[in-house]
BALUM-99374 format. One record per residue: residue in three letters; x, y, z of N, C-alpha, C in turn. Coordinates in steps of 0.05 Angstrom, whole numbers, plus 32768, in hexadecimal, padded with zeros to 4 digits. Each point is the difference from the previous one (the first is absolute). Layout:
<rs>
ALAXYZXYZXYZ/...
</rs>
This chain:
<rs>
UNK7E5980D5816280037FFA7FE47FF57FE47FF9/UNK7FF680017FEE7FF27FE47FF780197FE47FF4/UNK7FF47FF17FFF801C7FE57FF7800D800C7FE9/UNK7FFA80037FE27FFD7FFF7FE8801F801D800D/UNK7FF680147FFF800C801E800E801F7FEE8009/UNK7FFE7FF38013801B7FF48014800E7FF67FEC/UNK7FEF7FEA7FF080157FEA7FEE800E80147FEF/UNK7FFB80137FFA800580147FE780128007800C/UNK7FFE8013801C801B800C800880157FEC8007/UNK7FF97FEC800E80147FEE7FFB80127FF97FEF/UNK7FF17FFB7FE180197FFA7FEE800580157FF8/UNK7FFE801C8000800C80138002801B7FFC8012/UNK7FFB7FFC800F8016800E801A80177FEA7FFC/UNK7FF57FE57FFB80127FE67FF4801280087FE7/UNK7FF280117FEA801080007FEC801C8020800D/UNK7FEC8011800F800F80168007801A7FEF8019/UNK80007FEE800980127FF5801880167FEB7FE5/UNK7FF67FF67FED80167FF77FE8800A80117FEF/UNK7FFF80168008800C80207FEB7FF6800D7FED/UNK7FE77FEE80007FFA800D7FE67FE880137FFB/UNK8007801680017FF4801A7FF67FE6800D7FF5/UNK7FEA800480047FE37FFA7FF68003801A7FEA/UNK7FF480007FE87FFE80177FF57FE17FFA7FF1/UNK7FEE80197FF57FE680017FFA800A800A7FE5/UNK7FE57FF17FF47FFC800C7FE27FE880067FFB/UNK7FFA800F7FE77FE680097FEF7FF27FE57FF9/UNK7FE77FF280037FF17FF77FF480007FFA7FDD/UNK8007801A7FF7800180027FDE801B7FFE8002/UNK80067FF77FEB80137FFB7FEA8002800C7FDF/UNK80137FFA7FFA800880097FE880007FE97FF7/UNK7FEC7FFF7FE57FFF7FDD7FF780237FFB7FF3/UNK800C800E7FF780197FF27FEF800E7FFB801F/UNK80008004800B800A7FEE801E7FF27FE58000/UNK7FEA800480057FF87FE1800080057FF57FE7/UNK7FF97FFE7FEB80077FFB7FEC802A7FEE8001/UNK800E8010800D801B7FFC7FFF80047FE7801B/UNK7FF48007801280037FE5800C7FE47FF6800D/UNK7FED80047FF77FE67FEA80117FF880047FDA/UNK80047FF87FEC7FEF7FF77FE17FEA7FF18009/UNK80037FEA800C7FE77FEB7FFD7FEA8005800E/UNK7FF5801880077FEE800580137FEC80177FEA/UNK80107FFF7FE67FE980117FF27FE880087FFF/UNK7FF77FE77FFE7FE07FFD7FFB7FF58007801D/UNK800C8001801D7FF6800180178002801A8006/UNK8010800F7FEB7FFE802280087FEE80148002/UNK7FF58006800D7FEF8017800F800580227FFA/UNK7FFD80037FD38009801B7FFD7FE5801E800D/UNK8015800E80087FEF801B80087FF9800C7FE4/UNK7FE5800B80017FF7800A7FE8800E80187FF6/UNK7FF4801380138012801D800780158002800A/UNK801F7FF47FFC801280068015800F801D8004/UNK800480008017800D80198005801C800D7FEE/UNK80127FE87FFC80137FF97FF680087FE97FF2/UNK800C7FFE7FEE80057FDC7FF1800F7FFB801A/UNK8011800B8019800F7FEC80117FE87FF88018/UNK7FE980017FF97FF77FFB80117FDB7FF17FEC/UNK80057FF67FF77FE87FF67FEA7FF87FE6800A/UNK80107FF280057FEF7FDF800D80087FFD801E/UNK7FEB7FF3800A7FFD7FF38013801D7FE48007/UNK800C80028015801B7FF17FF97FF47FE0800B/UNK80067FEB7FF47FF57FE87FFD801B7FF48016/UNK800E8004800480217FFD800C800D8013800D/UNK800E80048011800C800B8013801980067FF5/UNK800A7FE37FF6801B7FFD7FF48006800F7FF1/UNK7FF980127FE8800C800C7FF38005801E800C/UNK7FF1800A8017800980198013801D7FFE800B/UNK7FFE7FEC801180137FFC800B801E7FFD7FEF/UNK7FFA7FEF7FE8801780017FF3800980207FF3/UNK7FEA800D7FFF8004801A7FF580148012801C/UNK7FF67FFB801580038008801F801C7FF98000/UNK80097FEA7FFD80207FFC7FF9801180087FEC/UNK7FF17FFF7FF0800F800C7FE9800580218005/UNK7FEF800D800E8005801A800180168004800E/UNK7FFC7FEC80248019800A801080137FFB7FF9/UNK80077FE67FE7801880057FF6800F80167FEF/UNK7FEE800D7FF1800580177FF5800780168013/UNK7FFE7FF5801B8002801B801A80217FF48004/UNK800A7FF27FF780127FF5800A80007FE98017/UNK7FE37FF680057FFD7FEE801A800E7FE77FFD/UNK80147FF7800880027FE57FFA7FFB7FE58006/UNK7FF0800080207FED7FEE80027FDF80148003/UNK7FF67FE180097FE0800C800B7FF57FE67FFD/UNK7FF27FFF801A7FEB7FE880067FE3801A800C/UNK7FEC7FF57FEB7FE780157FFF7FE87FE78004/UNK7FF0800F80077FE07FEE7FFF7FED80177FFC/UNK7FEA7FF17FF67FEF80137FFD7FDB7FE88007/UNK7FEF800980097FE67FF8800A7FF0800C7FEA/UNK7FF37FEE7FED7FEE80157FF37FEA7FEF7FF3/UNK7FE580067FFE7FEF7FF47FF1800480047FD6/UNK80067FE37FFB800080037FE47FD77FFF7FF3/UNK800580017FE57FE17FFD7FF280047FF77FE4/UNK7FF37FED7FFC7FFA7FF47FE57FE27FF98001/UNK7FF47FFD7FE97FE780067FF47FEF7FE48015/UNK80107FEC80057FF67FE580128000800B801D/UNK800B8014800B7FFE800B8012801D800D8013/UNK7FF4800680198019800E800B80137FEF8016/UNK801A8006800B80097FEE801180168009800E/UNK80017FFF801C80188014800B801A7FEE7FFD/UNK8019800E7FFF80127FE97FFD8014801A8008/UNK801D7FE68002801A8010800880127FFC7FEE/UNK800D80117FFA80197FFF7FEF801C800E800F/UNK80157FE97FFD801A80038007801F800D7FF6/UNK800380157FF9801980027FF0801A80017FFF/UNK80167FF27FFE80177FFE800E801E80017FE4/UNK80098016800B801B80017FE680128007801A/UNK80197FF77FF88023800580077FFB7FEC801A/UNK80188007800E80077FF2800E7FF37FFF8021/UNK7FE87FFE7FFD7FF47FF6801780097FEF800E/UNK80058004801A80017FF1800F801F7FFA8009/UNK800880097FF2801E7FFB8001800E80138019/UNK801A7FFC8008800B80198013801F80057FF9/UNK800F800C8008801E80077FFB8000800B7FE7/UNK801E7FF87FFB80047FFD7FE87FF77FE67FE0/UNK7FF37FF2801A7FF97FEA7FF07FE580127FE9/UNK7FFB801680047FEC800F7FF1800A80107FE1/UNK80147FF47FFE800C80167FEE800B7FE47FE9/UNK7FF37FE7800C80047FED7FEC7FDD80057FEB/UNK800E7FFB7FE17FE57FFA7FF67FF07FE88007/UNK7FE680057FFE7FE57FF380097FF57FEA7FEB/UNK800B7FE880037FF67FF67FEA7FDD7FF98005/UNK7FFD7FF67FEC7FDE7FFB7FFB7FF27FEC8015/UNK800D7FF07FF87FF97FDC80167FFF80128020/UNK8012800D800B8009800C801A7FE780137FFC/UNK7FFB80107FF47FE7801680067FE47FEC7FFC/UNK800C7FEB7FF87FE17FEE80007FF67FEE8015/UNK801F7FFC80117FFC7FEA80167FFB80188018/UNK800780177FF97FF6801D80157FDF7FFB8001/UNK7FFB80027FF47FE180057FED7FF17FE88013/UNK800A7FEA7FF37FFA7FE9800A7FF87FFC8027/UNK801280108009800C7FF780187FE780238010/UNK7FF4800E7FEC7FF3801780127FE67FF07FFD/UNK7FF67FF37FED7FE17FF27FFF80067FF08013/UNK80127FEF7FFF7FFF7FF580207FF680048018/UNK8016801880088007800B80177FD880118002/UNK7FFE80077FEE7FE1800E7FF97FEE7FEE800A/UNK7FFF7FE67FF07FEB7FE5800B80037FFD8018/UNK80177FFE800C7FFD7FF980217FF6800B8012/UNK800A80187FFA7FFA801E80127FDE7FF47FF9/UNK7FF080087FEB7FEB800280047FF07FE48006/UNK80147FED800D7FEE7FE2800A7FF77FF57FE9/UNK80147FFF7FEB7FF67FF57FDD80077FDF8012/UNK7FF27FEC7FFD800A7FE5800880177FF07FE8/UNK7FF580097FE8800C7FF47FE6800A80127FF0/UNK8018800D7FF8800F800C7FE880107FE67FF0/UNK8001800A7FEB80097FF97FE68004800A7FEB/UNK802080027FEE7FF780087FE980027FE47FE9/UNK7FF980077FE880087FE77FED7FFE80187FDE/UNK800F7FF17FF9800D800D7FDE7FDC80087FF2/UNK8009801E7FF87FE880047FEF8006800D7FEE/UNK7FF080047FE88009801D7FF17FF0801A7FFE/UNK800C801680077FF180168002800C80197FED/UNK7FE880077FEC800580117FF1801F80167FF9/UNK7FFC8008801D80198017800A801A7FF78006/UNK80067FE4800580167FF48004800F7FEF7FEE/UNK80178003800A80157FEF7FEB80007FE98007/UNK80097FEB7FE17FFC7FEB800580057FF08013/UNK7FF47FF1801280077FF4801080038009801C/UNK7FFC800D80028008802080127FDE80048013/UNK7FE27FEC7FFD7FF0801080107FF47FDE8011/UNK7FED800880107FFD7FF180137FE180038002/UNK7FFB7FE880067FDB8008800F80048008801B/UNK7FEE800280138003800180177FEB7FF7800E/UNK80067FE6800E7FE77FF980117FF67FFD801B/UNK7FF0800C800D7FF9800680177FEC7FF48005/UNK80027FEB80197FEE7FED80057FFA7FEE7FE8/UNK80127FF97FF27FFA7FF17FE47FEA80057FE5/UNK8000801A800A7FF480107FE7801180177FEF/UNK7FF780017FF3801C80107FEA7FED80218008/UNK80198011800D7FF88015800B800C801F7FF4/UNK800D7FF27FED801680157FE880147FF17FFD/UNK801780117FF2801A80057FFA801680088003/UNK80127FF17FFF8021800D8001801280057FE9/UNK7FFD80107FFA801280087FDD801C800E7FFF/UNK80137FF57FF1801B801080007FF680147FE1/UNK7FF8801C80017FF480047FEF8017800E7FE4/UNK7FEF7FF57FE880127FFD7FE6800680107FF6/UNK80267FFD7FF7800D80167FFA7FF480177FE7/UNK7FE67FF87FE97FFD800A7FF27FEE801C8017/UNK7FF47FF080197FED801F800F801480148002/UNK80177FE9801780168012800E8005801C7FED/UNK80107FF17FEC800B801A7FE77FF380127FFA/UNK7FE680077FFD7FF1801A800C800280108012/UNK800D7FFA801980018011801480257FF68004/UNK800E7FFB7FED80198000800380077FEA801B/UNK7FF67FF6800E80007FEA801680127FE67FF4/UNK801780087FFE80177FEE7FF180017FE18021/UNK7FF4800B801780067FE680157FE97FF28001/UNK80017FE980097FE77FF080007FE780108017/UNK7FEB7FFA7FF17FEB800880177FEC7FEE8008/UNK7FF57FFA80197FED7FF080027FE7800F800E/UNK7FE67FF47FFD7FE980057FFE7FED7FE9800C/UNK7FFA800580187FE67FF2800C7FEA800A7FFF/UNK7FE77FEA7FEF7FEC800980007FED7FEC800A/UNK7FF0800B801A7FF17FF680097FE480008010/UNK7FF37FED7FF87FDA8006800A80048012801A/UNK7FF28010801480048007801C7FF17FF08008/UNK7FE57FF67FFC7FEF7FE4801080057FEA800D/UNK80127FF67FEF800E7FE2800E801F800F800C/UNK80078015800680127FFF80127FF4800D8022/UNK7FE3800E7FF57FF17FFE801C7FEF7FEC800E/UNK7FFD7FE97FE97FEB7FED801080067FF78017/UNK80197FFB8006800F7FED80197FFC80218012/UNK801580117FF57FF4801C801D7FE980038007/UNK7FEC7FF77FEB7FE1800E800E7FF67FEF8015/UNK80087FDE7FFF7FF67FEE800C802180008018/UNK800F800780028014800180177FF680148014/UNK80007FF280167FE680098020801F801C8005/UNK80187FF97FF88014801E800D80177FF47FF9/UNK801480167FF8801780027FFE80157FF8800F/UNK80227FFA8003800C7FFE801B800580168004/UNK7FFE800B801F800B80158002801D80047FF8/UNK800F80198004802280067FFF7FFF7FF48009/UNK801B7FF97FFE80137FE5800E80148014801E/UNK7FF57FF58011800B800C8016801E7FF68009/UNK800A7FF27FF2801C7FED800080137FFE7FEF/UNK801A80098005801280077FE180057FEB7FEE/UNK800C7FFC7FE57FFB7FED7FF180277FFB8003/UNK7FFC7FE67FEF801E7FF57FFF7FFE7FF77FE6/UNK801E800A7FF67FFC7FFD7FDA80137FF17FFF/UNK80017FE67FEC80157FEF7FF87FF97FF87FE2/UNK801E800B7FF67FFB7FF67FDD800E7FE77FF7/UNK7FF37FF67FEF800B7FE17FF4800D800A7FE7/UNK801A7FF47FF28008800A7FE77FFF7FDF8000/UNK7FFF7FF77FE27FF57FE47FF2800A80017FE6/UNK800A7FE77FF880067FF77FE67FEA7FE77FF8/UNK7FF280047FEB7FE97FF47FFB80027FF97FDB/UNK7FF17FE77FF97FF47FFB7FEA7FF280127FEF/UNK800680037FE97FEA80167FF57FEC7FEC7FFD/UNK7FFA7FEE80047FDE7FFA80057FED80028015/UNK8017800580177FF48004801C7FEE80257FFD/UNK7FF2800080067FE280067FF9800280218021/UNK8007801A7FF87FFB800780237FE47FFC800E/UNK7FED7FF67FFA7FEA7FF8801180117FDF8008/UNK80057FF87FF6800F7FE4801180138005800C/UNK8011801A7FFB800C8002801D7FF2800D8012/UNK7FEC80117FFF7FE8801280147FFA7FE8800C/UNK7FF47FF27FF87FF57FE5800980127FF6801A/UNK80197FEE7FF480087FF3800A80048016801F/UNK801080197FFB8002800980177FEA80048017/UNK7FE6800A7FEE7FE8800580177FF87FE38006/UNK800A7FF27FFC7FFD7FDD800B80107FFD801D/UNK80187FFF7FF180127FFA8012800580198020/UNK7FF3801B7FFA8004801080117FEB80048019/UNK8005800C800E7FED7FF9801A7FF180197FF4/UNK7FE4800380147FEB80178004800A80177FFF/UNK801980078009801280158009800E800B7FE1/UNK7FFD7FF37FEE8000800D7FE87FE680177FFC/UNK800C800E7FF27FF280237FFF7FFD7FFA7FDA/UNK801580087FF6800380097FE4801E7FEA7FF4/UNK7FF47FFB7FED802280017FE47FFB80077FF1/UNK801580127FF5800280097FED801D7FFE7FEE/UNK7FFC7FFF7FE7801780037FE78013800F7FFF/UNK801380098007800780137FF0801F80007FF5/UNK80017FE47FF280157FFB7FF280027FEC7FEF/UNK800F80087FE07FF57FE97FF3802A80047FF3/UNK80067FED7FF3801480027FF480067FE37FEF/UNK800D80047FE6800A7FEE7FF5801580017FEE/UNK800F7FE97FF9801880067FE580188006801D/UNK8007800E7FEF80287FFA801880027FEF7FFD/UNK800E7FF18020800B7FEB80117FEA7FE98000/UNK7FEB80037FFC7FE27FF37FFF7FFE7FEA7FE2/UNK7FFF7FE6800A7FFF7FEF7FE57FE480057FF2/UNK7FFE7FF77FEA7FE87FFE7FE57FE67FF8801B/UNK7FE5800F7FFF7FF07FEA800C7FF9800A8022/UNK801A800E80047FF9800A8015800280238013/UNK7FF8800180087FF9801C800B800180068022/UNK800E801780037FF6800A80157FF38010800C/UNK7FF17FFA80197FE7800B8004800380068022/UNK7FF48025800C80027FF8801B7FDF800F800F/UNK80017FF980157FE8800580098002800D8022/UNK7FF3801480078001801380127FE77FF08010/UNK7FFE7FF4801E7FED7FE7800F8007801F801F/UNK7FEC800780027FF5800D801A7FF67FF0800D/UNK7FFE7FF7802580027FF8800C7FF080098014/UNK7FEA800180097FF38015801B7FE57FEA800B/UNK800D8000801C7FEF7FF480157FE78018800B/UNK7FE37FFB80047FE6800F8008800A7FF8801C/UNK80117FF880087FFB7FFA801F801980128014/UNK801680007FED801180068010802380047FEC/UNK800F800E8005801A800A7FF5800C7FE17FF6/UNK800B7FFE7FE980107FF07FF680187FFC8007/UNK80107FEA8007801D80008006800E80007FE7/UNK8024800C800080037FF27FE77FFC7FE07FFF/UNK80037FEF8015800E7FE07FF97FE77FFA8003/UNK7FE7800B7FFD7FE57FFA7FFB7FF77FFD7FE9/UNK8008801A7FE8800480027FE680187FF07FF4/UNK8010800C800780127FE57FF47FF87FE88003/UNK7FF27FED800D7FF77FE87FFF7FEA7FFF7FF0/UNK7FF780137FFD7FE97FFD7FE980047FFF7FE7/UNK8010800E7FFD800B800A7FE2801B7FE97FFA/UNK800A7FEA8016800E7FEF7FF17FED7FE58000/UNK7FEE7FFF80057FEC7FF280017FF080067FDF/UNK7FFA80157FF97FFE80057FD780197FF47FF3/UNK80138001800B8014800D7FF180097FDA7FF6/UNK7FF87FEE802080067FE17FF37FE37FF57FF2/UNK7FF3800C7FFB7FE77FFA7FF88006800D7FDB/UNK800580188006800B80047FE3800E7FF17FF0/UNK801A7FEB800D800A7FF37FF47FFC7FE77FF9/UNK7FEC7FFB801D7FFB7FD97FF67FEB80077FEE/UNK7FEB801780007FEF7FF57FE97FFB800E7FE6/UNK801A80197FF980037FFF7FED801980027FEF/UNK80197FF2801180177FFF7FF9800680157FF9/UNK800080198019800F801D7FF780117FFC8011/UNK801A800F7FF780188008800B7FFE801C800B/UNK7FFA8003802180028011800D801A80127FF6/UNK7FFD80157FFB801F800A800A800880158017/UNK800C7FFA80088005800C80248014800B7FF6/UNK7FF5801E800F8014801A800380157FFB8017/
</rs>
């Protein structure tokens, strides 16, 4: 198989190993779809002369409004989550461009009973947040970032640029309740949309992958009381600072505020995997690692560990 071939199945198999689900669409569209959530791409629309059908009359300029359709349906199936992707070349009259789109409603990510809590917006956004990540790394992205943007489909305040290698490579949108209400989607939904180019440039030029990990992993979670200004890339930070090589992954998956919790502050916890390429982990191996973040968390950003 040629490079171009590998990088592709790769972020395939990356988004299929983060849960999330590949589904295909038609090329054509039904313009009052685009129209309802991609408007600003009018003039770039690509109409069929002869169409077969009005649901299939333009050329789709956006991915995004499938996919939101794609959700909206399985909710009408009764689905109550779904994390979907889809690989597809869009077209506007300036030309064509492959890209990926992300779709994510209910309670992703979550386990127990903790699933049967409603999903607020910020939480399906810092999900969102936390799969472009986990996406940039996997594919050897050196630089992710998001920063505040506004995008057509999203509620105020609610969307994100996204930048890869310090170029703006799409979007993160909590998309707006006027779309939702069309397909009855009363819970927040989010929507990644992004170039496929700059998330293969680093795969095409990476000489190979690591192999499986031939060595079991060791998981230790941090629960934290934090500043609402403290930033989770400053705590990502601080921890992949403070942690040895033998760090694998962190991840989110807890946010809380209000109760017992004063004005200002929040709590936050994070799931830190642990796995040596050389050889089996002890526990008092991991545990020294993980209280090694854990005083690093506190001298430099005055969080209050809280120990189970």
């Amino acid at each position: 198989q040629d490079a171009p071939v590998r990088a592709l199945r790769r972020l395939r198999d990356v988004l299929s190993g983060l849960g999330i689900s590949e589904i295909l669409n038609y090329s054509l569209v039904a313009e009052p779809l685009l129209d309802l959530v991609d408007p600003d791409q009018r003039a770039q629309r690509i109409v069929i002369p002869r169409p077969i059908s009005a649901d299939q009359s333009v050329l789709r300029t956006s991915l995004v409004p499938q996919m939101v359709d794609t959700l909206g349906r399985n909710r009408a199936h009764q689905v109550a989550e779904a994390a979907l992707f889809e690989i597809g070349r869009t077209f506007r009259r300036d030309g064509e461009q492959d890209r990926l789109v992300i779709g994510l409603m209910g309670p992703i990510g979550r386990s127990g009973v903790d699933r049967r809590r409603a999903m607020e917006a910020s939480e399906l956004f810092l999900w969102a947040k936390g799969i472009v990540e986990a996406l940039a790394s996997a594919m050897k992205v050196e630089a992710c970032a998001v920063r505040p943007a506004a995008v057509a489909c999203a509620e105020a305040g609610g969307a994100a640029e996204v930048l890869l290698d310090s170029e703006v490579a799409g979007t993160l949108a909590l998309v707006h309740k006027r779309i939702r209400k069309e397909w009855r989607l009363n819970d927040p939904v989010a929507i990644i949309d992004l170039a496929v180019a700059p998330l293969l440039a680093r795969a095409l030029a990476h000489r190979g992958f690591q192999d499986i990990p031939a060595y079991p992993s060791v998981a230790r979670d941090v629960a934290m009381v934090v500043g609402d200004e403290i930033r989770h890339e400053d705590i990502v930070r601080v921890i992949r600072q403070a942690a040895p090589r033998e760090l694998e992954t962190v991840e989110l998956f807890d946010i809380f505020k209000g109760g017992a919790l004063p004005p200002g502050r929040r709590s936050v916890a994070y799931s830190l995997v642990y796995r040596s390429s050389a050889r089996t982990l002890t526990d008092e191996e991991a545990n020294g690692y993980h209280e090694h973040v854990k005083r690093a968390l506190r001298s430099e950003l005055g969080a209050e560990i809280r120990e189970s």
